[in-house]
N, C-alpha and C positions, 0 to 999 in steps of 0.2 A: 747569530743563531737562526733570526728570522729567515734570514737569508739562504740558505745552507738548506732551511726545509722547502720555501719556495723552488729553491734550484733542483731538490730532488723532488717536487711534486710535479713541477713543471716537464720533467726526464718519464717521469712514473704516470703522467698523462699520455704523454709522449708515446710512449710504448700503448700503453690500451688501446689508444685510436688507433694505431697501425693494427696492432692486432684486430681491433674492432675491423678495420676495414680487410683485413684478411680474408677473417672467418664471413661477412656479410659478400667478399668477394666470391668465394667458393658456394654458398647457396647461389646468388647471380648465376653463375656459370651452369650449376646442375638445374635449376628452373629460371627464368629470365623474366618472371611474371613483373606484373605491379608492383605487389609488395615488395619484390624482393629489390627493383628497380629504386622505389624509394629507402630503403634499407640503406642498399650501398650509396647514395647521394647525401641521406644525411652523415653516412659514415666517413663520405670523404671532405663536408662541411667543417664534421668536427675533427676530424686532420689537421684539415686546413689551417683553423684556427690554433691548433697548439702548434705548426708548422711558424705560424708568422710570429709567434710570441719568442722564437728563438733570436740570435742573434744573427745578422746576415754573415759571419763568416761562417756557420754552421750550415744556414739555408743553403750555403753554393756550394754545400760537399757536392760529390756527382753522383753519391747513391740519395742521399735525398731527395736534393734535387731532381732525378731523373724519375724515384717514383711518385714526388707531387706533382711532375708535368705530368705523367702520365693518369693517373689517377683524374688529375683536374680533365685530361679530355674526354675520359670514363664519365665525367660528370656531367661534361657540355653536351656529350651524343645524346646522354641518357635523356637529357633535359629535352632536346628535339623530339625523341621517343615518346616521352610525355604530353609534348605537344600534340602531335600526333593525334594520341590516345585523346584527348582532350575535345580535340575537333573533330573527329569521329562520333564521340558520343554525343557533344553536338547537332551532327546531323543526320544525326538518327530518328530526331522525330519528324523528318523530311523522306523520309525513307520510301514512302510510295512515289517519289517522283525521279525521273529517268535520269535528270542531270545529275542529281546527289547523290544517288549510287554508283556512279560514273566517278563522281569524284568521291567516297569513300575508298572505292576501289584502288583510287590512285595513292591516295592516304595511306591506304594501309598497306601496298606494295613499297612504301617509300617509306615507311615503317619499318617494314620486314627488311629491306636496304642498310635503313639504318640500327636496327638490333643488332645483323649480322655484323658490323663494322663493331660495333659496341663491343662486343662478343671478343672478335679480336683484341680489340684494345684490352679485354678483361682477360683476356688470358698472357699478351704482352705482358700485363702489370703482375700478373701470380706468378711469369719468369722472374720476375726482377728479385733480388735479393730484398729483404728486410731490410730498410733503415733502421741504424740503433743510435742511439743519443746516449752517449755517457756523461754522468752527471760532471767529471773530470774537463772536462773540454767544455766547457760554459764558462767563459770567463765572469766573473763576476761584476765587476766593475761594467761590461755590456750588457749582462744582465737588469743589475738596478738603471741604466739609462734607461734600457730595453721597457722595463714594466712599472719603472719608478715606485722601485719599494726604497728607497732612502728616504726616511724620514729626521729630518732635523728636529733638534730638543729645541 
């Protein structure tokens, strides 16, 4: 019985983070700010994580699959994006001097470079169909290896 709710909470996560990462995809796409940048990154953190707690014949479907690579490089740009933004504010309290504005400049042209790529990638990932997890297709036996819910008496 234990077992049977783990498999359906497990499915029933599953789905929220997609969905969580959907709806935090679509603000992304209509404003691209900060907030919204860290939004969708922890959204696809916590993807991630319910992603890997399946079993790997499940992870290699190819709708899965295809939208945690993609997502994950939605995460990797975003992450440069951040950097970015980081070192900029950085060197902003350098800001009277000719070289540092020279290279914020560059910063944040190579920034705007890499949003725009970002961008694609976020709208790549809103093409992709939905992954769905049916709680059916979880073998069980992969499961308890999986997350080691067998408890012996």
């Amino acid at each position: 019985m234990t077992l049977l709710l783990s498999t359906r909470q497990i499915v029933t996560k599953m789905d929220q983070n997609i969905k969580r990462v959907d709806n935090k995809l679509n603000d992304y796409i209509k404003d691209s700010n900060e907030n919204n940048i860290h939004d969708i990154r922890t959204a696809v953190r916590r993807l991630d994580a319910s992603y890997r707690s399946l079993p790997k014949n499940i992870r290699r479907k190819n709708k899965i699959s295809n939208y945690m690579r993609t997502s994950k490089r939605l995460f990797k740009i975003n992450s440069q994006v951040i950097d970015y933004d980081i070192i900029c504010e950085k060197l902003q309290k350098y800001a009277s001097e000719p070289i540092y504005t020279k290279l914020t400049g560059s910063l944040n042209r190579r920034r705007k470079t890499k949003l725009a790529r970002a961008r694609k990638i976020a709208f790549s990932l809103r093409d992709l169909p939905l992954p769905r997890v049916k709680e059916d297709t979880i073998p069980v036996k992969k499961l308890e290896m999986r997350l080691c819910l067998f408890h012996p008496l």
